[in-house]
C-alpha positions in Angstrom: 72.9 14.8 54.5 69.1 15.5 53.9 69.3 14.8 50.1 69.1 10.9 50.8 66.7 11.3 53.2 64.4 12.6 50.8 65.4 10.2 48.0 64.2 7.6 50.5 60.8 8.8 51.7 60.4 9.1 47.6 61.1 5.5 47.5 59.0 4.6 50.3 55.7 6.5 48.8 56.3 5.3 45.4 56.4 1.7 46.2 53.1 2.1 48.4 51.0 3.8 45.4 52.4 0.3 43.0 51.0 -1.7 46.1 47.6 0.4 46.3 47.1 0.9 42.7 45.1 -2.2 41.5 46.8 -4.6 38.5 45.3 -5.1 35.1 45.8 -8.3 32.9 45.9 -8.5 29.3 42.1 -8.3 28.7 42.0 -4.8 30.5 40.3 -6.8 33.9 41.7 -6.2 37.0 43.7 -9.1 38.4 41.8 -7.9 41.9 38.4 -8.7 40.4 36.5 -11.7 41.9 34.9 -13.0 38.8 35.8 -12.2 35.3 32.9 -12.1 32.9 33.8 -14.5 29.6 30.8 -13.1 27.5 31.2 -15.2 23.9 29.2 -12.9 20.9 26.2 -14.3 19.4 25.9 -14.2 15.6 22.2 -12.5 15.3 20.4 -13.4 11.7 17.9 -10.6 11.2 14.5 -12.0 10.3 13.6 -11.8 7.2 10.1 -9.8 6.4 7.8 -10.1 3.1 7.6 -7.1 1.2 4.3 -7.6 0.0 5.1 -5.3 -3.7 2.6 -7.2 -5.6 -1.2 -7.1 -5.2 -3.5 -9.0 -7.0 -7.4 -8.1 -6.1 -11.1 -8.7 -7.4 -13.4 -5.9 -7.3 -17.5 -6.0 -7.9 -20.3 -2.9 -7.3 -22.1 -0.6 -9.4 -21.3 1.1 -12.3 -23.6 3.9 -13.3 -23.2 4.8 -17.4 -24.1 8.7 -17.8 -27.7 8.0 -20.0 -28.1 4.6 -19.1 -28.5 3.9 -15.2 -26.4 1.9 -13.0 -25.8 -1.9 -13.9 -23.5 -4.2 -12.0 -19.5 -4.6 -12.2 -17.1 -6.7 -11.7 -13.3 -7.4 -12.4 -9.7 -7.8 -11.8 -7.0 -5.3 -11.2 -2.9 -6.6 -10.8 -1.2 -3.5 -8.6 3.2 -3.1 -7.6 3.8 -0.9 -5.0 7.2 0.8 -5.7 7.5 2.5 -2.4 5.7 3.1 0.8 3.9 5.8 -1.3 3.5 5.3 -4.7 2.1 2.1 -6.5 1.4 1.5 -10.0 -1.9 -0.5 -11.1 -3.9 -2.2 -13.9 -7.2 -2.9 -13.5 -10.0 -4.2 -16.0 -14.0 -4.4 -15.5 -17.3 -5.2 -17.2 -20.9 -4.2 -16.6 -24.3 -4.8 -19.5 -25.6 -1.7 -20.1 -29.3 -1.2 -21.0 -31.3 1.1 -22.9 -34.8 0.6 -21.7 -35.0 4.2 -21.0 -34.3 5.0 -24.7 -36.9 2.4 -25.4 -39.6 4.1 -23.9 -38.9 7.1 -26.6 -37.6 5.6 -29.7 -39.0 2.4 -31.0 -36.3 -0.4 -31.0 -34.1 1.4 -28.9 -30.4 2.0 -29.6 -29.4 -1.5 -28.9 -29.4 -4.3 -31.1 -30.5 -6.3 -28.1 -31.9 -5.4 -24.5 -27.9 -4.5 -23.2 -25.1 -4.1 -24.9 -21.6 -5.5 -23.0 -19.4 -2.5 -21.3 -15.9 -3.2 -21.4 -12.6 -1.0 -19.7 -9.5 -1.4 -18.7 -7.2 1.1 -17.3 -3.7 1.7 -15.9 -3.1 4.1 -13.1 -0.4 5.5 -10.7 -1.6 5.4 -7.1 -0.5 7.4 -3.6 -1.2 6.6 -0.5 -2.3 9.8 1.7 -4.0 8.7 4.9 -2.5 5.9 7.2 -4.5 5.2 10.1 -6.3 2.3 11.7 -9.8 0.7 12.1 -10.8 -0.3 15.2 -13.0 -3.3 16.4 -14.0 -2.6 19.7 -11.3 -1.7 22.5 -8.9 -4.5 22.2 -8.3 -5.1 18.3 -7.3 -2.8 15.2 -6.4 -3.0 11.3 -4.3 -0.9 9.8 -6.4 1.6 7.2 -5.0 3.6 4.1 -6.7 5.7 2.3 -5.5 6.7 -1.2 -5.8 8.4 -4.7 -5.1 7.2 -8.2 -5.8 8.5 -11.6 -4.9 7.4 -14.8 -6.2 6.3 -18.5 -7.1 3.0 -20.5 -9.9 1.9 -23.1 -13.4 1.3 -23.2 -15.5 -0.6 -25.7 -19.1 0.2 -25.4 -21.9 0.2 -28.3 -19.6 -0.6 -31.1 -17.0 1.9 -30.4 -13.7 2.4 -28.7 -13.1 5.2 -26.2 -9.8 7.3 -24.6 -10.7 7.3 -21.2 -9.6 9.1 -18.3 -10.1 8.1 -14.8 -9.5 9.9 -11.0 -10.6 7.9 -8.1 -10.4 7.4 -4.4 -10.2 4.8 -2.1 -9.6 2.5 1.2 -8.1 -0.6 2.5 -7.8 -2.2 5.7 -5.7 -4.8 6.6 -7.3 -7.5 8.0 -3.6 -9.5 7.6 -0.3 -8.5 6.3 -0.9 -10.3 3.0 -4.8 -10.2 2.9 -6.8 -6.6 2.6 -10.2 -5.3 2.0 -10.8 -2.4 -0.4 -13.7 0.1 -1.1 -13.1 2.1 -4.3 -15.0 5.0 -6.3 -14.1 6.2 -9.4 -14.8 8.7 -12.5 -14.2 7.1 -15.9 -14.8 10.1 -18.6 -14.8 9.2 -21.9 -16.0 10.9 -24.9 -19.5 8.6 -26.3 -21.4 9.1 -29.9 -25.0 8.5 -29.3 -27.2 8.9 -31.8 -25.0 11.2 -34.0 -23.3 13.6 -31.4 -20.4 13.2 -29.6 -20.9 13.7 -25.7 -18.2 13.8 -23.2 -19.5 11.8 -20.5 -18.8 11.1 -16.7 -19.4 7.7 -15.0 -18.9 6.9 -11.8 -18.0 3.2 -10.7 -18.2 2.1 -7.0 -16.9 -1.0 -6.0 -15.5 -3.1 -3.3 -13.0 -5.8 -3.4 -10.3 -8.3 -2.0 -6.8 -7.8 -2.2 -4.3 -10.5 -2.0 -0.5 -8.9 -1.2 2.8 -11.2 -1.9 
């Protein structure tokens, strides 16, 4: 006699959890819930950033040939930046070198005229080593890098053509993602014969530029 008693009371409490328990629809929302959220997705298009691998620059400073004195420099250089690290770049210059010095000692010079045209061109491989920032007063800054190259090329001086090596350092500051200044010094050695012996010589360039990014 007890056995449907119990049946029943089983009944009873498992028809009052179905009643307590709250109801889901399709979606997985409760059909108790108030307000249903109907959330459509948004396609998002990422934007769409320059890369800036090619830099195109003009340079002008000093260029000091070992015997001769310092005489101004100018030029172009064409640089791709393979990476956030490493960039490759050409770069070609001239200066007028003078012999008054030699003058002073020798009658006529070494010159067939007062200067003789200095030409060089080079190709180097670049890394960037310092990242940092230049600041202009408390409120605005530019990014920085500074960075070291070295490399080989050409140069034509005094009738002759030269192997030359070159190791430099330099910075640039980012005034806008596509436009840069840049301060560079560098060591072009070359092998010169003056006057019957062959010298290896060291001179040291110093120039600053604009750099144009795309």
């Amino acid at each position: 006699m007890r056995q449907p008693a119990f049946k029943t009371l089983a009944m009873a409490l498992a028809a009052g959890a179905a009643l307590a328990s709250p109801a889901f629809a399709a979606d997985g929302s409760s059909a108790d819930q108030a307000i249903v959220p109907q959330v459509d997705r948004r396609d998002l298009k990422l934007p769409k950033f320059p890369n800036n691998d090619f830099e195109v620059g003009l340079f002008g400073g000093v260029y000091s040939t070992q015997n001769f004195g310092s005489s101004a420099a100018g030029g172009l250089r064409l640089a791709y930046h393979i990476t956030e690290d490493f960039f490759v770049e050409g770069a070609a210059g001239t200066t007028k070198v003078s012999d008054e010095a030699f003058r002073r000692i020798l009658p006529g010079g070494i010159f067939t005229g007062d200067t003789e045209k200095l030409i060089y061109s080079n190709l180097n491989i670049g890394m960037n080593v310092l990242p940092g920032e230049v600041f202009l007063g408390s409120s605005y800054a530019m990014p920085s890098q500074v960075f070291i190259l070295a490399g080989g090329g050409t140069t034509r001086f005094n009738g002759q053509r030269m192997q030359t090596v070159d190791v430099g350092v330099g910075v640039k500051v980012y005034v806008k993602d596509w436009f840069a200044l840049r301060v560079d010094m560098r060591d072009n050695i070359y092998t010169l014969d003056l006057l019957g012996k062959r010298d290896r010589t060291q001179n040291v360039e110093l120039n600053a530029g604009l750099s144009f990014l795309f």
